[in-house]
C-alpha positions as CSV (number, residue, x, y, z in Angstrom):
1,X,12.2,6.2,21.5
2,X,13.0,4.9,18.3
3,X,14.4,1.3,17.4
4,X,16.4,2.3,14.8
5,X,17.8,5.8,14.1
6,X,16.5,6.5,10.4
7,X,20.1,8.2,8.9
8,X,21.4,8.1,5.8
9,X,24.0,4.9,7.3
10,X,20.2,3.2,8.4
11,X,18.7,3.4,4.9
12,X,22.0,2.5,3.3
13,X,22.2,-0.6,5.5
14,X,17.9,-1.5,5.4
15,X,18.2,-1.2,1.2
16,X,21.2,-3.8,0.6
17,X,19.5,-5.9,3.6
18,X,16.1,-5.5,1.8
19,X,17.4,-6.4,-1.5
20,X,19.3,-9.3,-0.5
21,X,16.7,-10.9,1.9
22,X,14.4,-10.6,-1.4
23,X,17.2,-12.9,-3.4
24,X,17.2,-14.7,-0.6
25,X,13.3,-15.5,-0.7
26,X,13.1,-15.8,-4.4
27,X,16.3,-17.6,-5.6
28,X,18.2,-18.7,-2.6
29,X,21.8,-18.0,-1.1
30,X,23.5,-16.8,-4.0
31,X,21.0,-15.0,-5.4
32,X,20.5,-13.4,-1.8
33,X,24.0,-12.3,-1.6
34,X,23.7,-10.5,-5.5
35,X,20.4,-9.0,-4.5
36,X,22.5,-7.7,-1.2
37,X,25.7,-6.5,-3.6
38,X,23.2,-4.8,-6.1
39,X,21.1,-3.2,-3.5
40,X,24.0,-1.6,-1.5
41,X,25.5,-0.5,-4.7
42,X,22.6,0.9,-6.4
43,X,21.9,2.5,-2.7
44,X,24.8,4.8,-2.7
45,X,24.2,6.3,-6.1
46,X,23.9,10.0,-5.9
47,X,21.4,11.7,-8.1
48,X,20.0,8.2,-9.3
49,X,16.3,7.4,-9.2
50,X,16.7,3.5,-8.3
51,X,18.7,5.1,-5.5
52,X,16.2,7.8,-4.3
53,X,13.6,4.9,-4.7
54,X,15.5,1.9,-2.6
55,X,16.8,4.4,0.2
56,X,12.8,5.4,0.2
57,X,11.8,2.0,0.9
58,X,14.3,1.7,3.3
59,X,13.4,4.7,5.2
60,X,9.3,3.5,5.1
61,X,10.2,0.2,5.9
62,X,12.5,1.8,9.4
63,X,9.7,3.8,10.1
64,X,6.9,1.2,10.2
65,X,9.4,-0.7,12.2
66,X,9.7,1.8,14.0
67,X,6.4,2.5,14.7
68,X,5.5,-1.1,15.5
69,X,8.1,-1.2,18.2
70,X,6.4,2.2,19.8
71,X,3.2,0.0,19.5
72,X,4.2,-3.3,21.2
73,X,5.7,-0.8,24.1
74,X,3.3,1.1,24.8
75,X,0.4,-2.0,24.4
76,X,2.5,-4.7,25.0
77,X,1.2,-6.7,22.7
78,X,4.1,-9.3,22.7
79,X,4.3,-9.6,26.0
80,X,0.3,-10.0,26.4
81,X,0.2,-12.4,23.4
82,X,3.4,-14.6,25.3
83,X,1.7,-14.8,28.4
84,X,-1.9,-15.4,27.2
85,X,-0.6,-18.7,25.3
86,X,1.2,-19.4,28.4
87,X,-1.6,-19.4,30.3
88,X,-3.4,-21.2,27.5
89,X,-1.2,-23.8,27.5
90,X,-0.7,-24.4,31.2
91,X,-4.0,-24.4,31.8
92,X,-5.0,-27.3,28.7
93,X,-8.7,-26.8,29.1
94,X,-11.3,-25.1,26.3
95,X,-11.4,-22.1,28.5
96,X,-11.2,-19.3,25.4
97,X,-10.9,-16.6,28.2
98,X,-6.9,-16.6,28.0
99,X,-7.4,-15.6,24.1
100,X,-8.8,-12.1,25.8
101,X,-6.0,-10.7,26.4
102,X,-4.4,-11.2,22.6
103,X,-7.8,-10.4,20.9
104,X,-7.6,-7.3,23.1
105,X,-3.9,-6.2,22.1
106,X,-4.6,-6.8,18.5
107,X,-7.5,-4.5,18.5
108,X,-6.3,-1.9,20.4
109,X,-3.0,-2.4,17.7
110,X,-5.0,-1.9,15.1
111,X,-7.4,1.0,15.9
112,X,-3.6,2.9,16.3
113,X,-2.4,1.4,13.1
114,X,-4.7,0.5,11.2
115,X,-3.8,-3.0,9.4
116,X,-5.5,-2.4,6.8
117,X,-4.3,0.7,5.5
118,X,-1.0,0.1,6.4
119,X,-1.0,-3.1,4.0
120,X,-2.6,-0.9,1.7
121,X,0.1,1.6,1.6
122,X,2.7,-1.6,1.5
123,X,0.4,-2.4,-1.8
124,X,0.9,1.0,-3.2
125,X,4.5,0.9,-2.6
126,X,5.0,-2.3,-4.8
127,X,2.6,-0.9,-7.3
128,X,4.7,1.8,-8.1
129,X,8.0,0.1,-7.8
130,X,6.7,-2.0,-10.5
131,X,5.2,1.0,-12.8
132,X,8.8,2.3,-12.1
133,X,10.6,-0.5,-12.9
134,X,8.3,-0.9,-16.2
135,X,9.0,2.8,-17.0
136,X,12.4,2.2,-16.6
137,X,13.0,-1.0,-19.0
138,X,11.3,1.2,-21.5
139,X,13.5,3.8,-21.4
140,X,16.2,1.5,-21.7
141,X,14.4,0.2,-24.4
142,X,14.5,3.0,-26.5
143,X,18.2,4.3,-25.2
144,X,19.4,0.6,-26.6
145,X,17.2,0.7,-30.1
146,X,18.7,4.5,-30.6
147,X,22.2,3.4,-29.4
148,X,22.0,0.5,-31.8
149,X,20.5,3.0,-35.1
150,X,23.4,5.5,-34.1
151,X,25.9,2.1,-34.2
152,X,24.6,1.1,-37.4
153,X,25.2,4.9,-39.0
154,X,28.5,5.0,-37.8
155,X,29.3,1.6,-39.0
156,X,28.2,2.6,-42.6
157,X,29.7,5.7,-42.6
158,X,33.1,4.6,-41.3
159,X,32.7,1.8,-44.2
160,X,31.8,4.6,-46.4
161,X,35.2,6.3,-45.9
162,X,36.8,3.5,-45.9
163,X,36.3,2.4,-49.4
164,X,36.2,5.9,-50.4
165,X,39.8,6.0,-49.4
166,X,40.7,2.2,-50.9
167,X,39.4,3.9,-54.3
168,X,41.5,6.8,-53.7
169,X,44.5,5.5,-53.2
170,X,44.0,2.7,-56.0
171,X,43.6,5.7,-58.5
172,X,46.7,7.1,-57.0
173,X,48.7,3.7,-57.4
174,X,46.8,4.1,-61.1
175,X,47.6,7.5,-61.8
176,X,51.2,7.0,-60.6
177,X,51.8,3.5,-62.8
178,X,50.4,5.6,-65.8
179,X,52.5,8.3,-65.0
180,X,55.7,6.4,-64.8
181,X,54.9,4.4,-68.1
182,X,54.6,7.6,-69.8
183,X,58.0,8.6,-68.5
184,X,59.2,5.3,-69.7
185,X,58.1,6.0,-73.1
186,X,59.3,9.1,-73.4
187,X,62.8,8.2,-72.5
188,X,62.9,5.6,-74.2
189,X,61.3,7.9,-77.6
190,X,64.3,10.5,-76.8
191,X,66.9,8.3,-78.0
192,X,65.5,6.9,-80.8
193,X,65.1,10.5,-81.8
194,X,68.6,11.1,-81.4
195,X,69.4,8.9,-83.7
């Protein structure tokens, strides 16, 4: 029987608790709480890979959990490791016998597991969230340089027309001023003709 369901609700809920317990390790409350907002948000993006990948990590990280809690039932490994410091410590002598019990849960935890490989998939996991991460700050990288060329074009161009037009409509102001001068002069010729 499983812990935790893994639905599409779970993974939602394990990716903003994921992300906000990070901000909570590495910059405190506040940060915590961002990491939290960002992760649920990014989380629920359809079609979106920062979404496919949280709600992935989500769903491993429900799984191992889990997994462990079909482990520590069917070894009890909890309960063995609880009473075997019990008896340790009620006991107070050097007898290392009550350690049996936990050394014996541990390796019986992981021959099913296997510790190892399991922190060895955890490592792969954060390897490439990181080559994703770095593949996605330079796509964004290049998105933001061609974003800012295609800027720059437009601002020319538009400055472009926009003097072309100033120098348009100054030779029209031109063109008309020269035009009523001459019509000017020649009204004011017409009557000295008449006389």
């Amino acid at each position: 029987m499983a812990l935790i369901a893994v639905t599409e609700e779970s993974k939602l809920t394990t990716a903003g608790a994921i992300t906000g317990l990070a901000g909570l390790l590495l910059g405190g409350v506040w940060v915590g709480a961002a990491g939290f907002a960002a992760g649920s948000y990014l989380a629920r993006k359809k079609d979106d890979d920062v979404s496919k990948a949280l709600n992935g990590i989500a769903g491993a990280g429900l799984e191992v959990l889990n997994f462990a809690s079909n482990l520590n039932t069917k070894y009890e490994v909890t309960g063995k490791i609880s009473s075997s410091f019990n008896d340790a410590v009620k006991s107070n002598d050097t007898d290392l016998s009550a350690l049996d019990g936990v050394s014996s849960a541990v390796t019986n935890f992981d021959k099913d597991v296997g510790i190892q490989k399991t922190l060895g998939v955890i490592g792969k996991m954060r390897e490439q969230y990181h080559t994703l991460r770095r593949h996605y700050e330079e796509q964004l990288e290049v998105i933001e340089r061609a974003s800012e060329a295609e800027r720059e074009d437009h601002l020319k161009r538009n400055k472009e027309e926009i003097k072309e037009l100033f120098d348009r409509r100054r030779n029209m102001e031109e063109q008309e001023f020269l035009e009523r001068r001459q019509q000017r002069e020649q009204r004011r010729a017409i009557p000295s003709r008449l006389r």
